[in-house]
PyMOL Python script that loads the backbone (N, CA, C, O; Angstrom):
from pymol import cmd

cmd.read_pdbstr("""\
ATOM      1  N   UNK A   1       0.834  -1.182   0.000  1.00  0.00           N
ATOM      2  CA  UNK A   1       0.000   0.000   0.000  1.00  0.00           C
ATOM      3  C   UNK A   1       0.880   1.247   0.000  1.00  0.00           C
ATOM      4  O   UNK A   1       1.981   1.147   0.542  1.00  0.00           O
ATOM      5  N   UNK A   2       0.492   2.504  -0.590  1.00  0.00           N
ATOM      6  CA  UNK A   2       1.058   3.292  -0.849  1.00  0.00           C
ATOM      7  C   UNK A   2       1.239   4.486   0.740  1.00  0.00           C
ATOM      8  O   UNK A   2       0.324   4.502   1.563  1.00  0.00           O
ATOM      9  N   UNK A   3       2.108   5.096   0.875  1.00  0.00           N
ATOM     10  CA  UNK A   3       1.586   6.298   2.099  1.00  0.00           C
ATOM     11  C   UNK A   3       0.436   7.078   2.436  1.00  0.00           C
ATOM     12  O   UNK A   3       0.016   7.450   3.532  1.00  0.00           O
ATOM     13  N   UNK A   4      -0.124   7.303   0.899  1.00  0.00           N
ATOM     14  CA  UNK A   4      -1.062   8.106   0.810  1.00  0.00           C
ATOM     15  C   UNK A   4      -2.911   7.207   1.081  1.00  0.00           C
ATOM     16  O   UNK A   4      -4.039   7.683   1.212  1.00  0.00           O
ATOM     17  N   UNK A   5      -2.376   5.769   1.060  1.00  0.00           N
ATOM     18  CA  UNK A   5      -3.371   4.890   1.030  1.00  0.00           C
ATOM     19  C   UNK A   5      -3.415   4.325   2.809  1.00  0.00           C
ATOM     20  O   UNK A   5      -4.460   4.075   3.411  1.00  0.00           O
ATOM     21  N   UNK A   6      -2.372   4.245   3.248  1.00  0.00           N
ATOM     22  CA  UNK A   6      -2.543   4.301   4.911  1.00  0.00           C
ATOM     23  C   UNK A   6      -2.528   5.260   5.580  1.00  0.00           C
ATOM     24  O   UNK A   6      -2.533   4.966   6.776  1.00  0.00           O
ATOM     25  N   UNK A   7      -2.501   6.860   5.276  1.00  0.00           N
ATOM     26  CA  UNK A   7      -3.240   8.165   5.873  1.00  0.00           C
ATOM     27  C   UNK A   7      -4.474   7.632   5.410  1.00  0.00           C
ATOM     28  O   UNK A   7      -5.029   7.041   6.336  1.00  0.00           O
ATOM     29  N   UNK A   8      -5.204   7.595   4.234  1.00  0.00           N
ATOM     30  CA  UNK A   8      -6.736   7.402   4.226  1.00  0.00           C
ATOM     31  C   UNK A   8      -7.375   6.641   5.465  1.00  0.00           C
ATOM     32  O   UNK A   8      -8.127   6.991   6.374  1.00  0.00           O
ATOM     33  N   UNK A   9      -6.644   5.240   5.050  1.00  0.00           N
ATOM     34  CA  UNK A   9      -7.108   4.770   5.955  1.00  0.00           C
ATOM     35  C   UNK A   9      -6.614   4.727   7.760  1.00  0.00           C
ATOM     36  O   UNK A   9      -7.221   3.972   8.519  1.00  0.00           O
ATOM     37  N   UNK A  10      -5.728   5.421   8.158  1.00  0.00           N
ATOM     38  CA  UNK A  10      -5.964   5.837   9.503  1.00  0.00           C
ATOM     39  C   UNK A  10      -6.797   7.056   9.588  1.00  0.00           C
ATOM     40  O   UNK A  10      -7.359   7.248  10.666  1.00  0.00           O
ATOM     41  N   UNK A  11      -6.987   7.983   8.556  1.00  0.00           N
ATOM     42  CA  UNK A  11      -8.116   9.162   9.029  1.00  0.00           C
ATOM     43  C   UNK A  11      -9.106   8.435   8.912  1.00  0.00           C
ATOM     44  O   UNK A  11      -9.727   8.865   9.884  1.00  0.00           O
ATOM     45  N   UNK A  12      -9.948   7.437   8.362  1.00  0.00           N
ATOM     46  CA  UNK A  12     -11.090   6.862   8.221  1.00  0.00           C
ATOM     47  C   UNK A  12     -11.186   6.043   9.706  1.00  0.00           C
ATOM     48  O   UNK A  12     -12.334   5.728  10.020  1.00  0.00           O
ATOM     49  N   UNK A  13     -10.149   5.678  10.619  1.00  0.00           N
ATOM     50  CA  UNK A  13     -10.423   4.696  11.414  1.00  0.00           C
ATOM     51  C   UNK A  13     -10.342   5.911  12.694  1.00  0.00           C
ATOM     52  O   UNK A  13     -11.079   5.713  13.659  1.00  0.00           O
ATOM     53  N   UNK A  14      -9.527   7.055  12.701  1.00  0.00           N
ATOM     54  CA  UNK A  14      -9.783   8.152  13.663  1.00  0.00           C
ATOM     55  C   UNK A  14     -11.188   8.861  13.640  1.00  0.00           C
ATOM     56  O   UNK A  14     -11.654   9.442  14.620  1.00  0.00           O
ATOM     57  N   UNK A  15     -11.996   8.722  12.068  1.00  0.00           N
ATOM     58  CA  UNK A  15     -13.119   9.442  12.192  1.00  0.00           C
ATOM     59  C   UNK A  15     -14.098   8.685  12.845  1.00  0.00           C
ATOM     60  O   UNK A  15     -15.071   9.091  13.481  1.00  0.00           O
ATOM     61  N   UNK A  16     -13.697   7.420  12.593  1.00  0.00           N
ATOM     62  CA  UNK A  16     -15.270   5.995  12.968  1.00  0.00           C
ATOM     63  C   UNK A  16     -14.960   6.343  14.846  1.00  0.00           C
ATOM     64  O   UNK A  16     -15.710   6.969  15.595  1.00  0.00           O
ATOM     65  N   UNK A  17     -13.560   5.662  15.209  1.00  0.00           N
ATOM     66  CA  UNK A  17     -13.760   6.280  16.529  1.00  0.00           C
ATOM     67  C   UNK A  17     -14.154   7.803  17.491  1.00  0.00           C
ATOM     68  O   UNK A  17     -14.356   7.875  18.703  1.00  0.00           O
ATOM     69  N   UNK A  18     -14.168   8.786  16.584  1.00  0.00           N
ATOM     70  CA  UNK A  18     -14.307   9.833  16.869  1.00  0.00           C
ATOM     71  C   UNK A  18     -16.001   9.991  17.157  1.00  0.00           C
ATOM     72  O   UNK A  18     -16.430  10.723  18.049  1.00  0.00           O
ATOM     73  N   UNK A  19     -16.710   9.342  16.432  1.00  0.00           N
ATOM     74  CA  UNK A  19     -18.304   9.158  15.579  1.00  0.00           C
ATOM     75  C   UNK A  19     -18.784   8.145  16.873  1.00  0.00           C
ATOM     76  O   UNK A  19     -19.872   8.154  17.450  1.00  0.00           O
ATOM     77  N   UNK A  20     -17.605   7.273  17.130  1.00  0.00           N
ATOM     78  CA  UNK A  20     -18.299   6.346  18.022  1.00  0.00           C
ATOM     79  C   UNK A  20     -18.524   6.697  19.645  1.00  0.00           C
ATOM     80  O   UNK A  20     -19.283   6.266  20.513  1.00  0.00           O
ATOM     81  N   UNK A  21     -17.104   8.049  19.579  1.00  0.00           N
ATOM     82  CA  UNK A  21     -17.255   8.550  21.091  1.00  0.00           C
ATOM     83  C   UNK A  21     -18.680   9.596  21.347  1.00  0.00           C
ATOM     84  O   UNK A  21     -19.444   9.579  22.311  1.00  0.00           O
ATOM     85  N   UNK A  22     -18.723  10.563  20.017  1.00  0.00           N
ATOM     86  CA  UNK A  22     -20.010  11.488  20.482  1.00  0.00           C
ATOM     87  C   UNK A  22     -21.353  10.704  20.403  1.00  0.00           C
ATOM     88  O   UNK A  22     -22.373  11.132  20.943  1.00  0.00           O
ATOM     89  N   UNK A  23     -21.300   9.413  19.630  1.00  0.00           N
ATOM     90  CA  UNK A  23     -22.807   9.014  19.960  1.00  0.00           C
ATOM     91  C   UNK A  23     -22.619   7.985  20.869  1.00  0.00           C
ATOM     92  O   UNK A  23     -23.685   7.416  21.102  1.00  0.00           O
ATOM     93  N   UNK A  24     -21.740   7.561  21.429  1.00  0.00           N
ATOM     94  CA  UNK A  24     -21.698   6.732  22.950  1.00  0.00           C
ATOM     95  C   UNK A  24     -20.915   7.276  23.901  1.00  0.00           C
ATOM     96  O   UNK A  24     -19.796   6.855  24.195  1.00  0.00           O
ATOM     97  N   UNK A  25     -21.595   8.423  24.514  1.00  0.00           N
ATOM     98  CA  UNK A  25     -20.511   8.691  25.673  1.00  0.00           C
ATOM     99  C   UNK A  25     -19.866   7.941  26.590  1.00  0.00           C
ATOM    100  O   UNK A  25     -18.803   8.306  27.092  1.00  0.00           O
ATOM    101  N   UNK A  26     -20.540   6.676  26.924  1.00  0.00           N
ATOM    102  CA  UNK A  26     -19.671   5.659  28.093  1.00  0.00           C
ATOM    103  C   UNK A  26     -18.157   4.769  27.450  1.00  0.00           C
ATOM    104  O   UNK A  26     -17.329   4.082  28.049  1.00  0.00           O
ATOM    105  N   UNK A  27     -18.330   5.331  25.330  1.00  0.00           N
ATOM    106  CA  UNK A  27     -17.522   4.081  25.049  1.00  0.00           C
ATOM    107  C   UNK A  27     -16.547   5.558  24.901  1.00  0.00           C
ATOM    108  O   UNK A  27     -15.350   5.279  24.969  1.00  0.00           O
ATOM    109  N   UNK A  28     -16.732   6.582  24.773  1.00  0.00           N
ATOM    110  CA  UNK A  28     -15.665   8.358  24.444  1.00  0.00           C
ATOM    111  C   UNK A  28     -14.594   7.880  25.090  1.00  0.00           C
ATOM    112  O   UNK A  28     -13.737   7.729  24.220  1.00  0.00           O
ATOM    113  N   UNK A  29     -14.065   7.483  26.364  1.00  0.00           N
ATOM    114  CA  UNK A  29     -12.900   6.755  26.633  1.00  0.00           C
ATOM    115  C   UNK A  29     -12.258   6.505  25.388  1.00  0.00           C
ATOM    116  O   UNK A  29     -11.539   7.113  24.595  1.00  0.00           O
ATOM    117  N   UNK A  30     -13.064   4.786  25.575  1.00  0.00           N
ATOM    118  CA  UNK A  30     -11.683   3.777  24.799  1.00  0.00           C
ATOM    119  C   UNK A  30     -11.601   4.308  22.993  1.00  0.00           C
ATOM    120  O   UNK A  30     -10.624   3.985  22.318  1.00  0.00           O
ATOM    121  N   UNK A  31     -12.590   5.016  22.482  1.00  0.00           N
ATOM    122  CA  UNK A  31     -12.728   5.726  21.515  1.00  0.00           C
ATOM    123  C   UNK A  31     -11.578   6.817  21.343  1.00  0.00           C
ATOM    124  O   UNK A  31     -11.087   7.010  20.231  1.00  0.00           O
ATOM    125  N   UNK A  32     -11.133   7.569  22.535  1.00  0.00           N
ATOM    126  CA  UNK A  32     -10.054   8.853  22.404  1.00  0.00           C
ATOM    127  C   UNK A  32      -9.222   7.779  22.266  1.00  0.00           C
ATOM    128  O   UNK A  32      -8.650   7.771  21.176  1.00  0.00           O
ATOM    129  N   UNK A  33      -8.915   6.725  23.109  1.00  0.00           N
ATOM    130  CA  UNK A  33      -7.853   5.685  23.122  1.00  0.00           C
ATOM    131  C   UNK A  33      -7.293   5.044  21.438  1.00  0.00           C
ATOM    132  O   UNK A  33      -6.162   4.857  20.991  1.00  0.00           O
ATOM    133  N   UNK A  34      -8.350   4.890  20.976  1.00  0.00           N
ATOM    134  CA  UNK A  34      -7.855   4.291  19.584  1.00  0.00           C
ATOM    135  C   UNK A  34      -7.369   5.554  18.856  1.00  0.00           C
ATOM    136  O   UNK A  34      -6.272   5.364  18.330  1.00  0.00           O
ATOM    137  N   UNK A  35      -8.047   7.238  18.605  1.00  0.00           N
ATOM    138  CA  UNK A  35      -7.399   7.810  18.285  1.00  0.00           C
ATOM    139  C   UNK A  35      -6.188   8.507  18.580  1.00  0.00           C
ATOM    140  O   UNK A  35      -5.462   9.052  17.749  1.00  0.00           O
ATOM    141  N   UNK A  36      -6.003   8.451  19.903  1.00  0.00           N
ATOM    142  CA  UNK A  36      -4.388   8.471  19.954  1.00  0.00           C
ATOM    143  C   UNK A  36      -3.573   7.629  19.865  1.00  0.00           C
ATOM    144  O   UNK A  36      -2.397   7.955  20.027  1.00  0.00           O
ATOM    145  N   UNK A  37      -3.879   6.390  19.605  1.00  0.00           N
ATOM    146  CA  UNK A  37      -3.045   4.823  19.063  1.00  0.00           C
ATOM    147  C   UNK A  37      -2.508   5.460  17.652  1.00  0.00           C
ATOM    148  O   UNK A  37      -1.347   5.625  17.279  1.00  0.00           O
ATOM    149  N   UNK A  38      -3.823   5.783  16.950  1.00  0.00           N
ATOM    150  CA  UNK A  38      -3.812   5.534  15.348  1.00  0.00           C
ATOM    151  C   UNK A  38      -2.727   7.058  15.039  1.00  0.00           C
ATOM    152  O   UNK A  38      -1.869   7.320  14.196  1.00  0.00           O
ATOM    153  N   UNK A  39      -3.214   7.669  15.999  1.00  0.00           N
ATOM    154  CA  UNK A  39      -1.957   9.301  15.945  1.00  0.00           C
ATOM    155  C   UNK A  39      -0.804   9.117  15.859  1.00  0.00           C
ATOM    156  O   UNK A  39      -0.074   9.640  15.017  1.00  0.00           O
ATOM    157  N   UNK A  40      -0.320   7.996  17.108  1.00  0.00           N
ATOM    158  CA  UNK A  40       1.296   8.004  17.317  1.00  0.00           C
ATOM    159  C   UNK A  40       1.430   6.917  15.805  1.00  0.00           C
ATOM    160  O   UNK A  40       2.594   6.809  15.421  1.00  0.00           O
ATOM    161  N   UNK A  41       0.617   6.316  15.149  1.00  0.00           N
ATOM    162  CA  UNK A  41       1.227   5.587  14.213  1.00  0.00           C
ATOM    163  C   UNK A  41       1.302   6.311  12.711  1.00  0.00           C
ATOM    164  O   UNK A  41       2.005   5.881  11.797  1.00  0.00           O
ATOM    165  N   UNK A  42       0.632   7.233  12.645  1.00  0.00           N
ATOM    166  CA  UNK A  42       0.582   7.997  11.999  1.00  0.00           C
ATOM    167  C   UNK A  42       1.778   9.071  11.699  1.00  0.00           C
ATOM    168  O   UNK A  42       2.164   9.141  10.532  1.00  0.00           O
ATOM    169  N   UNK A  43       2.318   9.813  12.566  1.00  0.00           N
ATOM    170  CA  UNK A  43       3.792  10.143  12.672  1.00  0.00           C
ATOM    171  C   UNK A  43       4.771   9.700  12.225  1.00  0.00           C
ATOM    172  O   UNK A  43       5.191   8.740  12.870  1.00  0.00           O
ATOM    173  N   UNK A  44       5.516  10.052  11.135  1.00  0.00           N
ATOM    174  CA  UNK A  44       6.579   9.714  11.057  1.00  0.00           C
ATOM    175  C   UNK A  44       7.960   9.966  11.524  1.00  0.00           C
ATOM    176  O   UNK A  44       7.988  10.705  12.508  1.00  0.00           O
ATOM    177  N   UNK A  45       8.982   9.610  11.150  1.00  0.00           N
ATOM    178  CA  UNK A  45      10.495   9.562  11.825  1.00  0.00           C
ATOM    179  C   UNK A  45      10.686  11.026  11.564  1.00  0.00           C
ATOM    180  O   UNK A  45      10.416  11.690  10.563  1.00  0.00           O
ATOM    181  N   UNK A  46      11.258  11.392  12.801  1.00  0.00           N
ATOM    182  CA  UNK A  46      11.173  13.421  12.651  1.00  0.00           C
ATOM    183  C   UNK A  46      13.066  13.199  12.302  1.00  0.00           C
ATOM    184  O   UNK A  46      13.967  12.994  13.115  1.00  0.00           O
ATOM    185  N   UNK A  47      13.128  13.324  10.983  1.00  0.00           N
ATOM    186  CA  UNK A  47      14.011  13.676  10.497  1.00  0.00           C
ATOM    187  C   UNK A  47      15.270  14.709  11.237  1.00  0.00           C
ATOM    188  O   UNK A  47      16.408  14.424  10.863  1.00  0.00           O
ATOM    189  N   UNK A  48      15.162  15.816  12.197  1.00  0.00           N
ATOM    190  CA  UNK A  48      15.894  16.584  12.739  1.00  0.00           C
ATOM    191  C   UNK A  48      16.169  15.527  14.052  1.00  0.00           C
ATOM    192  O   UNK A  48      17.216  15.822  14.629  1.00  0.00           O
ATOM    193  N   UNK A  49      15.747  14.835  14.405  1.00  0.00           N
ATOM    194  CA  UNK A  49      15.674  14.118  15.786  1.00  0.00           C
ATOM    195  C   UNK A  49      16.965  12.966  15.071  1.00  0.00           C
ATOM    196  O   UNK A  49      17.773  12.329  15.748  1.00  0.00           O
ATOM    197  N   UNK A  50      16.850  12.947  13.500  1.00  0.00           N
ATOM    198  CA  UNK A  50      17.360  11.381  13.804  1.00  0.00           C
ATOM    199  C   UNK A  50      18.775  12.372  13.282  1.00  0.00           C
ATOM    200  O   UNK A  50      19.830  11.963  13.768  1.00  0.00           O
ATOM    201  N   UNK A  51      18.896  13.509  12.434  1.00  0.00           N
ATOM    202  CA  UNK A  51      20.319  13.760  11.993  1.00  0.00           C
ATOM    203  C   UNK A  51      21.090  14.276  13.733  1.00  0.00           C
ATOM    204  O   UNK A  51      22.300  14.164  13.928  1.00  0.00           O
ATOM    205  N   UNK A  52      20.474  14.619  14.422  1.00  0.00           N
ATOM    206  CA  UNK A  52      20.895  15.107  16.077  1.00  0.00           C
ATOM    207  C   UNK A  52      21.667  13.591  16.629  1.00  0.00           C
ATOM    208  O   UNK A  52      22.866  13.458  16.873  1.00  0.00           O
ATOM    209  N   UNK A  53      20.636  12.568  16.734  1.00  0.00           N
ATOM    210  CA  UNK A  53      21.313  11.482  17.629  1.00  0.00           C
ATOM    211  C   UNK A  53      22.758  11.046  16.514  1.00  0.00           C
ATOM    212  O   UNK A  53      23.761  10.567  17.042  1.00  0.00           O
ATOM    213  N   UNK A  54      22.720  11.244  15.167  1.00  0.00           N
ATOM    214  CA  UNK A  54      23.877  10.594  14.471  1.00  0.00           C
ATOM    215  C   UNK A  54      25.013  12.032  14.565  1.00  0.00           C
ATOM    216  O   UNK A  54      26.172  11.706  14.816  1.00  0.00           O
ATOM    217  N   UNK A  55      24.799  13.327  14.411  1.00  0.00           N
ATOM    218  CA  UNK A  55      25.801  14.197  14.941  1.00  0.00           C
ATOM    219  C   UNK A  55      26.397  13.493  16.277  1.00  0.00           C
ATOM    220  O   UNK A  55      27.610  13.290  16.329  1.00  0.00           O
ATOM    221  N   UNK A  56      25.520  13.104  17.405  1.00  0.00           N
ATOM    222  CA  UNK A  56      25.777  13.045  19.256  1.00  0.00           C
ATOM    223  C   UNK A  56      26.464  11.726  18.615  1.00  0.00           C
ATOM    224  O   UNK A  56      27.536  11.817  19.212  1.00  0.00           O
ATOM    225  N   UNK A  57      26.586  10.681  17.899  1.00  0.00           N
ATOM    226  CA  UNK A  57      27.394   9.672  17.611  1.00  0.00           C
ATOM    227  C   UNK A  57      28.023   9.461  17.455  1.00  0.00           C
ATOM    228  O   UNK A  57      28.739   8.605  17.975  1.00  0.00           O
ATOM    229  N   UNK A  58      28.269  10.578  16.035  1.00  0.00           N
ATOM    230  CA  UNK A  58      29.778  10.537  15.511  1.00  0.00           C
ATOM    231  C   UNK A  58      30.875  10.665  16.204  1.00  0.00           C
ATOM    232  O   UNK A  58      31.817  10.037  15.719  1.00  0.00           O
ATOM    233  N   UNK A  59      31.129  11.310  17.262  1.00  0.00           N
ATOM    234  CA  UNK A  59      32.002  11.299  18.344  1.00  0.00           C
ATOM    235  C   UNK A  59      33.047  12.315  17.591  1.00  0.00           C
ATOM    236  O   UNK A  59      32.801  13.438  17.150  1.00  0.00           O
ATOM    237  N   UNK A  60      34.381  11.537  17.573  1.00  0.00           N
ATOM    238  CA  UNK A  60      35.089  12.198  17.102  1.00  0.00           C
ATOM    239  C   UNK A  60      35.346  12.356  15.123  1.00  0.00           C
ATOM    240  O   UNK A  60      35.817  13.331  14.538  1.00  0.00           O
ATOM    241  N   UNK A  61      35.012  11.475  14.707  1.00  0.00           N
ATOM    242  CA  UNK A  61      34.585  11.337  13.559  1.00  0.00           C
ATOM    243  C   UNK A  61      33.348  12.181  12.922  1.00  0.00           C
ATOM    244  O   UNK A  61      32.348  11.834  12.293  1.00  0.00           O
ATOM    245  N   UNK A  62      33.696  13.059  13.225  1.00  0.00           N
ATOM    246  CA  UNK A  62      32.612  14.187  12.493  1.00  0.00           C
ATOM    247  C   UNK A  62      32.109  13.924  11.282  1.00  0.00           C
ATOM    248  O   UNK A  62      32.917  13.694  10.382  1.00  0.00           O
ATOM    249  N   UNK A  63      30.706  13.899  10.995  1.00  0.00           N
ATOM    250  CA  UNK A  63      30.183  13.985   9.842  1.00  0.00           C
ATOM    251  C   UNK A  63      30.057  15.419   9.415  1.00  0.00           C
ATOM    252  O   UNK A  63      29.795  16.286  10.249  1.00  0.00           O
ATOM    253  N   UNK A  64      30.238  15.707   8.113  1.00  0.00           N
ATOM    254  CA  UNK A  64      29.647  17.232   7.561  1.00  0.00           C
ATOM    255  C   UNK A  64      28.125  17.192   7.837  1.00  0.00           C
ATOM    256  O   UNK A  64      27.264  16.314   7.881  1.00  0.00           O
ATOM    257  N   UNK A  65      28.184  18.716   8.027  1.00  0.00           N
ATOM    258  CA  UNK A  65      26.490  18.865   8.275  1.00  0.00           C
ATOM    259  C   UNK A  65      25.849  18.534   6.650  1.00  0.00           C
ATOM    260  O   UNK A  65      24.620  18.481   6.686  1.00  0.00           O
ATOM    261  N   UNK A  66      26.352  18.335   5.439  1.00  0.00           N
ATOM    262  CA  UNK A  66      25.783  17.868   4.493  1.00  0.00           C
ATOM    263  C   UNK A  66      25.121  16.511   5.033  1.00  0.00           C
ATOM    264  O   UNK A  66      23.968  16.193   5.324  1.00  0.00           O
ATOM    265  N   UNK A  67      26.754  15.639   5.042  1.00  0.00           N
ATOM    266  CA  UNK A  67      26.776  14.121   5.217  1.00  0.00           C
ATOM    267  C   UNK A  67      25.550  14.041   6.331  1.00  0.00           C
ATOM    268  O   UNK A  67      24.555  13.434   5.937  1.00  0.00           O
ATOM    269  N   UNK A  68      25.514  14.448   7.349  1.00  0.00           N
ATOM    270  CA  UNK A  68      24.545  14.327   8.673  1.00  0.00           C
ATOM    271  C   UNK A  68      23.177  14.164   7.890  1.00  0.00           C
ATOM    272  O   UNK A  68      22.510  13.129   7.905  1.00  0.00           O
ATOM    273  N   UNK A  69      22.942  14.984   7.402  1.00  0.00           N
ATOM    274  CA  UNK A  69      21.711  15.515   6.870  1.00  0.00           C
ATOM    275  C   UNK A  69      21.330  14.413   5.775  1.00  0.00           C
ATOM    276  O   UNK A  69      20.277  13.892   6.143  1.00  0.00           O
ATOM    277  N   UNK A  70      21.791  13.835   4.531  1.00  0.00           N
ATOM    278  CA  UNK A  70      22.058  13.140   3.858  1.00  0.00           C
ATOM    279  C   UNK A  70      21.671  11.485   4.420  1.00  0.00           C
ATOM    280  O   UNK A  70      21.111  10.627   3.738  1.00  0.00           O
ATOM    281  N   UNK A  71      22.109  11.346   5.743  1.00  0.00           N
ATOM    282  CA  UNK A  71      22.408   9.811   6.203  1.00  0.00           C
ATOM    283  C   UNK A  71      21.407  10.210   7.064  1.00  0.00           C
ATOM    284  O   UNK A  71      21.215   9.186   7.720  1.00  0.00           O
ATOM    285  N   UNK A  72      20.439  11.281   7.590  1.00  0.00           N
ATOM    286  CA  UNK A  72      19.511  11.147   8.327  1.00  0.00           C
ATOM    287  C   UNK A  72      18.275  10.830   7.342  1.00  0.00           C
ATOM    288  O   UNK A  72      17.370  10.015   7.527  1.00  0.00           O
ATOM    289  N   UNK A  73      18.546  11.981   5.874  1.00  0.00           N
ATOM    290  CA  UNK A  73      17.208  11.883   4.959  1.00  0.00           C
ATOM    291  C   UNK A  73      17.315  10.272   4.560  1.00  0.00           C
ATOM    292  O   UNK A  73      16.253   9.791   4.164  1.00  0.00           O
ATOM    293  N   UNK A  74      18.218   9.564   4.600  1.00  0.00           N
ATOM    294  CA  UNK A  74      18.348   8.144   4.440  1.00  0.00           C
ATOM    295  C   UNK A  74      17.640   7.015   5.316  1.00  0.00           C
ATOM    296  O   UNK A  74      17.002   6.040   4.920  1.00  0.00           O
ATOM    297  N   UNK A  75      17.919   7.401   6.563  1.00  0.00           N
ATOM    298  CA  UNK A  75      17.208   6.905   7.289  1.00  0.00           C
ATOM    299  C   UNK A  75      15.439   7.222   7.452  1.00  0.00           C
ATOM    300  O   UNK A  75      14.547   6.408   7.691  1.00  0.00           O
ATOM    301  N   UNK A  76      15.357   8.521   7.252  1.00  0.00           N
ATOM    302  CA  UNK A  76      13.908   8.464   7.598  1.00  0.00           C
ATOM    303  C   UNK A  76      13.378   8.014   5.779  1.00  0.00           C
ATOM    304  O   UNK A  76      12.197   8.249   5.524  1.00  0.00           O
ATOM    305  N   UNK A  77      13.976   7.599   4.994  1.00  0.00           N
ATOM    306  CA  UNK A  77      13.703   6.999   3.798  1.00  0.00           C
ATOM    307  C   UNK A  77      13.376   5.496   4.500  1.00  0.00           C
ATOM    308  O   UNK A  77      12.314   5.019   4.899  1.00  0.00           O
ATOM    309  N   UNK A  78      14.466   5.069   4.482  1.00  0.00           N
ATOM    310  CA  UNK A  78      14.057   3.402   5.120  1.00  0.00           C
ATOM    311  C   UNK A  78      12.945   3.473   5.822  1.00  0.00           C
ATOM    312  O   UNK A  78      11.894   3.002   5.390  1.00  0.00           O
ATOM    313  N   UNK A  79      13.041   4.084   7.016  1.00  0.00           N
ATOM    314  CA  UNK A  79      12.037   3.704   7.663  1.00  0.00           C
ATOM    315  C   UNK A  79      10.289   3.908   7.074  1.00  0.00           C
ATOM    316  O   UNK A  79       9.593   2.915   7.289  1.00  0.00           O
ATOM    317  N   UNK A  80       9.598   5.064   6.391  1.00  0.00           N
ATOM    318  CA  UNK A  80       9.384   5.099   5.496  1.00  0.00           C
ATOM    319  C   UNK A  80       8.729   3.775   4.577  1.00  0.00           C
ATOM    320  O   UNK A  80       7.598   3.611   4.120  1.00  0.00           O
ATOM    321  N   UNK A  81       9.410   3.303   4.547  1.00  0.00           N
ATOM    322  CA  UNK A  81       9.796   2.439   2.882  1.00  0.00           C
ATOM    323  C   UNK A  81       9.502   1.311   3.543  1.00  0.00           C
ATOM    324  O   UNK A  81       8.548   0.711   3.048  1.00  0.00           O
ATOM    325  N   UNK A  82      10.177   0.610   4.864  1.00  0.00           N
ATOM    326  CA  UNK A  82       9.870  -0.299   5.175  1.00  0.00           C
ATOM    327  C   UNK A  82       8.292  -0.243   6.113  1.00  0.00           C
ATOM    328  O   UNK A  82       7.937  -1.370   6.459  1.00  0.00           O
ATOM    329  N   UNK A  83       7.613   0.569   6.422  1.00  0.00           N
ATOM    330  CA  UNK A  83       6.767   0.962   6.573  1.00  0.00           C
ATOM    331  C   UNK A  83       5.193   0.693   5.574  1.00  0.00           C
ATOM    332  O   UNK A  83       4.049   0.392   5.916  1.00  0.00           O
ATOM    333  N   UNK A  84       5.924   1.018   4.029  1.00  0.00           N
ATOM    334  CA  UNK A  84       4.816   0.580   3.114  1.00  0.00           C
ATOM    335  C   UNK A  84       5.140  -0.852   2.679  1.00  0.00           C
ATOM    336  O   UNK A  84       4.373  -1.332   1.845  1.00  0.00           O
ATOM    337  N   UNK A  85       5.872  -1.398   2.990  1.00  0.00           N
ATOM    338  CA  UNK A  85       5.970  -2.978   2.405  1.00  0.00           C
ATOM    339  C   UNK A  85       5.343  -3.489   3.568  1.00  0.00           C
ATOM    340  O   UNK A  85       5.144  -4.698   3.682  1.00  0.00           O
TER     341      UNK A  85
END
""", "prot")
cmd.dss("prot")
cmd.show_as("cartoon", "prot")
cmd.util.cbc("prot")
cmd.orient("prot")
């Protein structure tokens, strides 16, 4: 499935629970519950977070802030990628 085909379908499964909390208030709980499940999965790899931990890595072996940047957009590629397979 494509990226654009699992946003559909997590906004379709945030709206059903959303639909299910205002017309059942006793189930509005476990209803917010699935939409903040389907939120955090929804998020992807924050790209500035991942070139930071591989700068704090490199130690003494400095990467260029190109290279950093480059091997982070790489990573949040994989992850990504392995994500739609």
């Amino acid at each position: 499935m494509t990226s654009a085909t699992n946003q559909t379908i997590l906004d379709t499964i945030i709206a059903l629970a959303e639909e299910i909390g205002r017309s059942s208030p006793e189930a509005a709980p476990q209803a917010m519950r699935i939409v903040d499940l389907v939120q955090s999965l929804s998020s992807g790899p924050d790209q500035n977070t991942i070139q930071d931990v591989l700068d704090s890595q490199a130690g003494e072996d400095q990467l260029s802030d190109v290279s950093s940047r480059r091997a982070a957009a790489a990573v949040v590629r994989a992850i990504n990628d392995e994500r739609e397979a």
